[in-house]
C-alpha positions as CSV (number, residue, x, y, z in Angstrom):
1,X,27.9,-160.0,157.9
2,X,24.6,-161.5,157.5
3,X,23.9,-165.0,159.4
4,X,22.2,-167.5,156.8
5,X,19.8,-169.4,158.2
6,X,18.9,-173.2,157.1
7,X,15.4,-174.2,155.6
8,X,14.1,-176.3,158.2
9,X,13.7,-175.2,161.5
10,X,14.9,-178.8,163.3
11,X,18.4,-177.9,162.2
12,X,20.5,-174.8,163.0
13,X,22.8,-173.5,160.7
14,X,27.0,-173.3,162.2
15,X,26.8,-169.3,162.8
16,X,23.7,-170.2,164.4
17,X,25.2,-172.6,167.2
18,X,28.3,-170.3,167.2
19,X,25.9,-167.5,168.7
20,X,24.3,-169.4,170.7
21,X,27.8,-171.4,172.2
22,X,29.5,-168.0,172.6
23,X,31.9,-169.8,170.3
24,X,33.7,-168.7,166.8
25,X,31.9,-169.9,163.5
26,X,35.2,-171.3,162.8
27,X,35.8,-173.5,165.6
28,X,32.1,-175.0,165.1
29,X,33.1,-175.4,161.5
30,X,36.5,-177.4,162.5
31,X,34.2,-179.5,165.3
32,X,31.7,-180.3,162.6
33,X,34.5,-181.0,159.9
34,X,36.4,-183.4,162.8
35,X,32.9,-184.8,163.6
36,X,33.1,-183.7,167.1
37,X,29.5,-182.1,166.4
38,X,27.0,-184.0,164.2
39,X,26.1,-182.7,161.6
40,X,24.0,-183.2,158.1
41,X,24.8,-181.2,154.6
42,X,21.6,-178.7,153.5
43,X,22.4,-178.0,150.2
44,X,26.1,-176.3,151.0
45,X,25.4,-175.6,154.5
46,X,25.9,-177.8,157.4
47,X,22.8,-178.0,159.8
48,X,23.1,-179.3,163.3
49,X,19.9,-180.8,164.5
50,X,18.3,-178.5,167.1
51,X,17.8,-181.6,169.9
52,X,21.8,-182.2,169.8
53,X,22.5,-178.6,170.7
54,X,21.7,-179.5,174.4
55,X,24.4,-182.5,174.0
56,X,27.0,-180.1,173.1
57,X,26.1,-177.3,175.5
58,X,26.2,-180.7,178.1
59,X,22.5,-179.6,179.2
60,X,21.5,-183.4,179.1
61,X,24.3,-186.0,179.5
62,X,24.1,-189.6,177.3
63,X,23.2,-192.9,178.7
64,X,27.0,-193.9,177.8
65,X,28.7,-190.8,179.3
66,X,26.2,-191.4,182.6
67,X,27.7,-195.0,182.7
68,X,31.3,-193.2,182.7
69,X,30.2,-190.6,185.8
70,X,29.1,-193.4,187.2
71,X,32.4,-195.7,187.0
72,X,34.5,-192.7,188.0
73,X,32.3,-192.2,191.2
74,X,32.3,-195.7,192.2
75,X,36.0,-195.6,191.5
76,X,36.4,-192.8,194.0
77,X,34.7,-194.1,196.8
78,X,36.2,-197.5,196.3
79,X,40.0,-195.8,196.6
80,X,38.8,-192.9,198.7
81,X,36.0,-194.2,200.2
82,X,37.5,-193.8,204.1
83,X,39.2,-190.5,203.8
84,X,35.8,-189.0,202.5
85,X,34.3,-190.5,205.2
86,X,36.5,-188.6,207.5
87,X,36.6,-185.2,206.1
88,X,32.6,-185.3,206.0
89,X,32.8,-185.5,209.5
90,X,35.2,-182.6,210.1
């Protein structure tokens, strides 16, 4: 089967991302449908802007999910804080 590819190079195309996610072109279609993965409609395709593809491969993390690391880790320490202490020096 033939890949179509979108107009505009900024935005890649859902087989596109499939290929490049290792992913089926039907479970990027149900993420994009779900809005799991952002998306715009070209015409009757669905194009995924090229700078979000690193967001969903989690090659750069958002300011808000960096807050959540962040609260998780302080979290751990707080409860943990001690016994990590201890096993560091083991």
């Amino acid at each position: 089967m033939k890949e179509k590819k979108t107009t505009n190079n900024q935005y890649l195309s859902i087989p596109e991302v499939a290929s490049i996610l290792g992913m089926s072109r039907i479970s990027i279609y149900k993420k994009v449908k779900s809005g799991d993965i952002k998306s715009i409609k070209i015409g009757r395709e669905y194009g995924i802007p090229r700078f979000y593809l690193s967001n969903i491969s989690g090659n750069t993390i958002t300011s808000a999910r960096k807050k959540k690391i962040n609260r998780a880790v302080d979290r751990t320490i707080k409860e943990y804080g001690e016994l990590l202490r201890r096993l560091g020096n083991e």
